[in-house]
C-alpha atoms as an extended CHARMM CRD file, in Angstrom:
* protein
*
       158  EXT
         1         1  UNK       CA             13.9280000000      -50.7880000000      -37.7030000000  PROA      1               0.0000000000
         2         2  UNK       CA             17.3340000000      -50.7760000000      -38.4300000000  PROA      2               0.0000000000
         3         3  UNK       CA             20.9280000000      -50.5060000000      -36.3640000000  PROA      3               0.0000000000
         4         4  UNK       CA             21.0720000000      -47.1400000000      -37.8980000000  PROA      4               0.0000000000
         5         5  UNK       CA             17.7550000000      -46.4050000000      -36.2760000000  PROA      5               0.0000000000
         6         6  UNK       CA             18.6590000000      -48.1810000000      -32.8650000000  PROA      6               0.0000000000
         7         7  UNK       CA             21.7530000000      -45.3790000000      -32.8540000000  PROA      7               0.0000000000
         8         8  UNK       CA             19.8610000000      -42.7250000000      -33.4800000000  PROA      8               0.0000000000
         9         9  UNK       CA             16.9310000000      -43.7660000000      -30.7580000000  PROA      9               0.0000000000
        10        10  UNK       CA             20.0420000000      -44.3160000000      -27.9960000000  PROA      10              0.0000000000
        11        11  UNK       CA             21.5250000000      -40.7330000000      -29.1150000000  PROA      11              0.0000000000
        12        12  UNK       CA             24.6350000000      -42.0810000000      -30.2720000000  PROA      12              0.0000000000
        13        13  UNK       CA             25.2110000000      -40.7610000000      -33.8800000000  PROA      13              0.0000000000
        14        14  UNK       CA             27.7210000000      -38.2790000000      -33.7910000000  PROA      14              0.0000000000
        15        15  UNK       CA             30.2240000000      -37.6370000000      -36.7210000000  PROA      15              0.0000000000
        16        16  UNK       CA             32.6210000000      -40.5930000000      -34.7870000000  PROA      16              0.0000000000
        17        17  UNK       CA             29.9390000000      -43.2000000000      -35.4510000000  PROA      17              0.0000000000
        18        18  UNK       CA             28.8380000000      -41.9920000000      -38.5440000000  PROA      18              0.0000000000
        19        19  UNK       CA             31.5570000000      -41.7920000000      -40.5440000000  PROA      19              0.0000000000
        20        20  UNK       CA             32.7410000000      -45.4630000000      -39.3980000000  PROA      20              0.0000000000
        21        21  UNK       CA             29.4140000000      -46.7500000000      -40.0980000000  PROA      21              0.0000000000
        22        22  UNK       CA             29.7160000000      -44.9370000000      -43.6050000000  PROA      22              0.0000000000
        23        23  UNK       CA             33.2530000000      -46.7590000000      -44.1870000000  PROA      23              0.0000000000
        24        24  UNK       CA             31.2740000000      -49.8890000000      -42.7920000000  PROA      24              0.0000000000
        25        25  UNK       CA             27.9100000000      -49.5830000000      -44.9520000000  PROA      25              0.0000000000
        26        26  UNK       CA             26.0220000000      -49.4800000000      -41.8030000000  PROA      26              0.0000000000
        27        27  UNK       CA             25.0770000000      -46.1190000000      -43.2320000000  PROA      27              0.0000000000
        28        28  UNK       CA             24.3410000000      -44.1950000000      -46.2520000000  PROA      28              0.0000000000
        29        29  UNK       CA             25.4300000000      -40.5440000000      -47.4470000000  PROA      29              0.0000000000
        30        30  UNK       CA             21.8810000000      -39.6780000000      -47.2130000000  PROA      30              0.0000000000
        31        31  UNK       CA             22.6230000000      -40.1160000000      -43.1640000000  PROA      31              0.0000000000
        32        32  UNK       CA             25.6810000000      -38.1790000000      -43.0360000000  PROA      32              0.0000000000
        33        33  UNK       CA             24.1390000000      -35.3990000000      -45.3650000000  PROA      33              0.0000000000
        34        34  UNK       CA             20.6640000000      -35.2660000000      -42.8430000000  PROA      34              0.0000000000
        35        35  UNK       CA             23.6660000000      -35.1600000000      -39.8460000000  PROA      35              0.0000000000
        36        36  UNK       CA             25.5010000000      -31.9920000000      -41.4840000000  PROA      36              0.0000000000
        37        37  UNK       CA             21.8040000000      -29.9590000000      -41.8990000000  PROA      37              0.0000000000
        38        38  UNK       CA             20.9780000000      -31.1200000000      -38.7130000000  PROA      38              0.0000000000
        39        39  UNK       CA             24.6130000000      -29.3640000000      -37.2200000000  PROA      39              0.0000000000
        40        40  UNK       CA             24.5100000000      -26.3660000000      -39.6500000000  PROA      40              0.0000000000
        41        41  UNK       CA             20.7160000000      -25.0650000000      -38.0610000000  PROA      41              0.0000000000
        42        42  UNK       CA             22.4270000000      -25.6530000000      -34.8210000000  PROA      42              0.0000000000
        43        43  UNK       CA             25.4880000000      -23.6090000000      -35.1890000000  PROA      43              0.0000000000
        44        44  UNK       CA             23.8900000000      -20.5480000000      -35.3770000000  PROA      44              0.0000000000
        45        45  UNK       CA             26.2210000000      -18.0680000000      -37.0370000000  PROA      45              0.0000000000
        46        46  UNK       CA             29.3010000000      -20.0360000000      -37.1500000000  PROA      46              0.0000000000
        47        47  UNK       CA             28.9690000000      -22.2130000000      -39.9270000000  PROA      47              0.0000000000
        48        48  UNK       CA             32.0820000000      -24.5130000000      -41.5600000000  PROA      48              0.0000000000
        49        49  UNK       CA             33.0070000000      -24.8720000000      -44.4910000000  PROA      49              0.0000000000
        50        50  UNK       CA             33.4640000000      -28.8680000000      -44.3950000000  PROA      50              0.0000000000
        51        51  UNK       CA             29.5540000000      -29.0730000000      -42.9250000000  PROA      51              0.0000000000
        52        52  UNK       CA             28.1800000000      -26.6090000000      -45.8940000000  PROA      52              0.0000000000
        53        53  UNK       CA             30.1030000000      -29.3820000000      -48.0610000000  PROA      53              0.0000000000
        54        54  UNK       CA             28.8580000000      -32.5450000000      -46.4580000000  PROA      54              0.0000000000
        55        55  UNK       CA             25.5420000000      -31.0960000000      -46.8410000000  PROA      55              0.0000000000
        56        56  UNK       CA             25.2180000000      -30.6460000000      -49.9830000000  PROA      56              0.0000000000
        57        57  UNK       CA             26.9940000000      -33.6490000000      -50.6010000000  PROA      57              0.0000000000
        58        58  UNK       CA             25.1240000000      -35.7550000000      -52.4560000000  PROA      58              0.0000000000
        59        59  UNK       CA             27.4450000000      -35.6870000000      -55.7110000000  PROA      59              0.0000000000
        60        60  UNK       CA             30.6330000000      -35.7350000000      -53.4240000000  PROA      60              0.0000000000
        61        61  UNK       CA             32.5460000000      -39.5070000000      -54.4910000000  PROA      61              0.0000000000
        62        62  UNK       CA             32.1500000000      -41.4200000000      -50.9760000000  PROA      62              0.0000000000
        63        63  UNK       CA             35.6810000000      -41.4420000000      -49.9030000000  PROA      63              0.0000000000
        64        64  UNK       CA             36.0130000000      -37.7900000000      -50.5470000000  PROA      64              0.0000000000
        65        65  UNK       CA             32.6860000000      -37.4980000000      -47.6750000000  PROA      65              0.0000000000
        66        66  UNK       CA             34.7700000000      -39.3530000000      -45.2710000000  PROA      66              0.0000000000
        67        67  UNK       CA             37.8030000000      -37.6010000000      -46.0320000000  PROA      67              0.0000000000
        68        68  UNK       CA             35.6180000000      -33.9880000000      -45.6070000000  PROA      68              0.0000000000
        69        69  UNK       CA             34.5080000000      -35.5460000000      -42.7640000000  PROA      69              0.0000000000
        70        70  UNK       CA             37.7070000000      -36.4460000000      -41.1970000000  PROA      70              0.0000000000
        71        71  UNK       CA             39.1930000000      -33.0690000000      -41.6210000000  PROA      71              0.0000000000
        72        72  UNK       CA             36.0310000000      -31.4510000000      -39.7590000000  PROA      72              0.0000000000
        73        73  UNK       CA             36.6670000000      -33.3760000000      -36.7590000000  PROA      73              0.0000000000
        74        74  UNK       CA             39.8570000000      -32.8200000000      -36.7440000000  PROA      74              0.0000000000
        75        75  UNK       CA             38.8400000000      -28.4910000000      -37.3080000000  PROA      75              0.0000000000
        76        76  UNK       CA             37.3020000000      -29.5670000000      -34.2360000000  PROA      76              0.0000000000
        77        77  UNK       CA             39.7870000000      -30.4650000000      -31.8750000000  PROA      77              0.0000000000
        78        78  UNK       CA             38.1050000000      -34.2120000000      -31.8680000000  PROA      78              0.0000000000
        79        79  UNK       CA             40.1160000000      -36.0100000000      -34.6570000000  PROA      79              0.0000000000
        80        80  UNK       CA             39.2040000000      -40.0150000000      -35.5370000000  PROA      80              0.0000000000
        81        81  UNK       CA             41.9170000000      -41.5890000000      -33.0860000000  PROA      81              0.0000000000
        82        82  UNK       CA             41.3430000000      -45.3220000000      -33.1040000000  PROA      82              0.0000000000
        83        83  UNK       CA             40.0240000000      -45.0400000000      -29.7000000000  PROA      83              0.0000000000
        84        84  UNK       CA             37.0640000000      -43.3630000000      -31.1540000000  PROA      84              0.0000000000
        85        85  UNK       CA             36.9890000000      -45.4670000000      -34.0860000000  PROA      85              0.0000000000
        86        86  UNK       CA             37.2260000000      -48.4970000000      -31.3490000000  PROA      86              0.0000000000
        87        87  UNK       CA             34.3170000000      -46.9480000000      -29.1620000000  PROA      87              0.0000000000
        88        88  UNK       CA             32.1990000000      -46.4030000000      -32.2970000000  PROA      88              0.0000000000
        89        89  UNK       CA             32.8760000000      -49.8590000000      -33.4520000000  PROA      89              0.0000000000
        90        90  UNK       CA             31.3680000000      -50.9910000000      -30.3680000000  PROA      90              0.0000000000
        91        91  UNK       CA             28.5070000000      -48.8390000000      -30.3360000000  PROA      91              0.0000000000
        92        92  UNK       CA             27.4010000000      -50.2050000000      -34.0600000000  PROA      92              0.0000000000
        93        93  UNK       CA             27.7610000000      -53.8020000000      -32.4120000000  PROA      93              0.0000000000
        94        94  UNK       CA             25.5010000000      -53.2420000000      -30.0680000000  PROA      94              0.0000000000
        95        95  UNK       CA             23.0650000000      -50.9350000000      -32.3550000000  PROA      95              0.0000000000
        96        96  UNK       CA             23.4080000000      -54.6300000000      -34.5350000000  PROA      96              0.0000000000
        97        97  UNK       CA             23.0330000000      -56.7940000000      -31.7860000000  PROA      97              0.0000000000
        98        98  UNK       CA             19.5850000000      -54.5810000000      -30.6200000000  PROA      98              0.0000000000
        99        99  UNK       CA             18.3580000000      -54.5670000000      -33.8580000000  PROA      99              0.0000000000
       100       100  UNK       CA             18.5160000000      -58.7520000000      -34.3250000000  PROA      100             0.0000000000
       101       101  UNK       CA             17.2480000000      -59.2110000000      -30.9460000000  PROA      101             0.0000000000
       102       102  UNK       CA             14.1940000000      -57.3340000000      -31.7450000000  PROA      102             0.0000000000
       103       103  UNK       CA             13.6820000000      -57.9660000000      -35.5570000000  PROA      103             0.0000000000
       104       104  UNK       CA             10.1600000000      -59.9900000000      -36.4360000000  PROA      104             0.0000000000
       105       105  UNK       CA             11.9980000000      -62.7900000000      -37.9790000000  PROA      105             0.0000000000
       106       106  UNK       CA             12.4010000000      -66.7010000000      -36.5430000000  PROA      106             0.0000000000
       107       107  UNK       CA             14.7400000000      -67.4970000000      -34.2810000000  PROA      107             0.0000000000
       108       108  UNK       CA             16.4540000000      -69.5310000000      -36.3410000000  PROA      108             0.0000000000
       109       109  UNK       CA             17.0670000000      -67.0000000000      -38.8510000000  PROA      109             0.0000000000
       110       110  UNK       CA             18.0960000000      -64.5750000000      -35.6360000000  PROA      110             0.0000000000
       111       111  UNK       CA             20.6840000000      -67.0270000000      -34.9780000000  PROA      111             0.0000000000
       112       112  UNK       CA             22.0040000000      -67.3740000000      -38.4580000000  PROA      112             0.0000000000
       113       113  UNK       CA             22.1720000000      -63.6700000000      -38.7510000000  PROA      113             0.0000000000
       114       114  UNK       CA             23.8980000000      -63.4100000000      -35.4740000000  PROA      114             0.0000000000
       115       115  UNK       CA             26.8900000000      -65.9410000000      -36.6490000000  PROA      115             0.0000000000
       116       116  UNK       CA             27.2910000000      -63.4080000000      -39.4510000000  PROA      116             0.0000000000
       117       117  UNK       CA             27.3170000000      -60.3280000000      -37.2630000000  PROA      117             0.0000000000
       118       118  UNK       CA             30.1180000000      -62.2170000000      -35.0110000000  PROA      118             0.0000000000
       119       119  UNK       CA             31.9350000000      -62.7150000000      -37.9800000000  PROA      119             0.0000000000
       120       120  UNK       CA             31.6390000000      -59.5390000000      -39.3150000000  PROA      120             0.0000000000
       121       121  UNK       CA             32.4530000000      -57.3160000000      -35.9910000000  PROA      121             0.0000000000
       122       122  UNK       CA             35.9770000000      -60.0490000000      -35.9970000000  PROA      122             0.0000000000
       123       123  UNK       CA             34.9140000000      -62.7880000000      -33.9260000000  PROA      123             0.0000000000
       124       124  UNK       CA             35.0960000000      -60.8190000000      -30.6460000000  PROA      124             0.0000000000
       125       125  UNK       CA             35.6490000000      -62.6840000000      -27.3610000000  PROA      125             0.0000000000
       126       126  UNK       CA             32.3700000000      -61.5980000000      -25.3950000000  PROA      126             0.0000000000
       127       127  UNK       CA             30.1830000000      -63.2980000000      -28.2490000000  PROA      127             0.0000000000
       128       128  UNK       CA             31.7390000000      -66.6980000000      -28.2430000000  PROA      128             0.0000000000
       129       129  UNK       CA             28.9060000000      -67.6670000000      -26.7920000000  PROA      129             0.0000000000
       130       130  UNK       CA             26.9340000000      -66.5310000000      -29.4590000000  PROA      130             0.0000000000
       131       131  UNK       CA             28.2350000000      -69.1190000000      -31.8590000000  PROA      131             0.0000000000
       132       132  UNK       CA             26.1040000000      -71.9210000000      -32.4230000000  PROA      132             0.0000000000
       133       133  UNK       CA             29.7680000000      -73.5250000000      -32.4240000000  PROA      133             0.0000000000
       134       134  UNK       CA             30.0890000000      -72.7170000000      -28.5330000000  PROA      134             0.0000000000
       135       135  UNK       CA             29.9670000000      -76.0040000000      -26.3070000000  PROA      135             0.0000000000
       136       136  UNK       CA             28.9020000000      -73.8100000000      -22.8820000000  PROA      136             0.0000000000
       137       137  UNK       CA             25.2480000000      -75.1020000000      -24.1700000000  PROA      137             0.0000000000
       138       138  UNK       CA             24.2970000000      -70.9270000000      -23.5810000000  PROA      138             0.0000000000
       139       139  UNK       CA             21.6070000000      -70.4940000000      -26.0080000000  PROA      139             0.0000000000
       140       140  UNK       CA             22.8050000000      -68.2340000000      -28.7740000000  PROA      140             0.0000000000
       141       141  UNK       CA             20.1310000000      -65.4790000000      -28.6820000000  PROA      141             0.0000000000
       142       142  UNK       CA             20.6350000000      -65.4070000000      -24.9180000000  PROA      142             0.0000000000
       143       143  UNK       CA             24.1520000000      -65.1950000000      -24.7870000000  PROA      143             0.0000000000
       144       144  UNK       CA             23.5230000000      -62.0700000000      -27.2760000000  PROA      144             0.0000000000
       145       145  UNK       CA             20.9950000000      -60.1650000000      -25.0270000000  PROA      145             0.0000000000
       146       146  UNK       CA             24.0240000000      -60.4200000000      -22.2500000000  PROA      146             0.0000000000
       147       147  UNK       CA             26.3640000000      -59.1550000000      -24.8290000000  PROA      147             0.0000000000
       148       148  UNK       CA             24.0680000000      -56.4940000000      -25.3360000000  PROA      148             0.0000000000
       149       149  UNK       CA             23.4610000000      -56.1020000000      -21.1760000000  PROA      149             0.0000000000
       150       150  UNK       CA             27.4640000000      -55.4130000000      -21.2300000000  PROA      150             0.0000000000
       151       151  UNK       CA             27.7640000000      -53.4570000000      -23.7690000000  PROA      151             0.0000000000
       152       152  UNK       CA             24.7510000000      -51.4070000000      -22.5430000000  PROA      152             0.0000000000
       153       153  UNK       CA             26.6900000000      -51.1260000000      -19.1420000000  PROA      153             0.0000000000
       154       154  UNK       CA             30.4860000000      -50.3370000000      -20.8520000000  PROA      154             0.0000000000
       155       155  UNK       CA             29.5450000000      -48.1060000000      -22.9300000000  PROA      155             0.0000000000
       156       156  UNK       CA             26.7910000000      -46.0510000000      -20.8890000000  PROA      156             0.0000000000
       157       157  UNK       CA             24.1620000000      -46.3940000000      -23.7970000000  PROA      157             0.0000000000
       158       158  UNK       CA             21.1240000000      -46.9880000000      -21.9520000000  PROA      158             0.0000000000
């Protein structure tokens, strides 16, 4: 399992997510080009131009994907404000946080790749605890699954 797969269990790709987690590397162009065939047989008989693209995307240069993809939410009436960029951010970080928690790896190793996911998602206030550099003596992993309780709770995921 992956965090991509934990977001697509908790329904929360949508083009939002996936194009941050694309600009991320939390997912591949093979995701985004799945997403766009997935849309286009739901459309029906309105079908975009920018989806047709994505889909058959897999020559497209990356940055030009996101940029399609920008410019189809934005068709949309839904454009990438960073509220939704914000919101998605937050959604990956607890797809991430999901994913560690139930990975079949030591706990040890959970912790070390927990001090990288707090660094990489900037350190954010809620995980302090999280670092093995916190003196509340919270065990790290712990501390996480409440992260992951709050998240759960703020963001209506589960």
């Amino acid at each position: 399992m992956s965090a991509f797969d934990v977001m697509k269990q908790t329904n929360q790709l949508n083009w939002h997510t996936l194009l941050v987690g694309f600009e991320c590397g939390w997912c591949k162009k093979k995701n985004l080009i799945a997403y766009a065939e997935t849309c286009l047989m739901q459309t029906g008989n309105e079908i975009d131009s920018d989806l047709i693209t994505i889909a058959s995307g897999e020559e497209i240069p990356e940055d030009e994907l996101v940029s399609i993809g920008s410019h189809f939410l934005e068709v949309q009436g839904h454009p990438m404000s960073q509220e939704a960029k914000n919101e998605s951010i937050e959604k990956w970080r607890f797809a991430h946080l999901v994913w560690l928690l139930q990975c079949h790896v030591s706990d040890e190793e959970k912790i070390s790749l927990l001090q990288e996911l707090y660094a990489q998602f900037g350190f954010p206030d809620d995980m302090a605890s999280c670092s093995i550099y916190s003196s509340n003596g919270v065990d790290p992993l712990v501390a996480a699954g409440h992260v992951v309780e709050s998240l759960s709770r703020r963001l209506k995921l589960l």
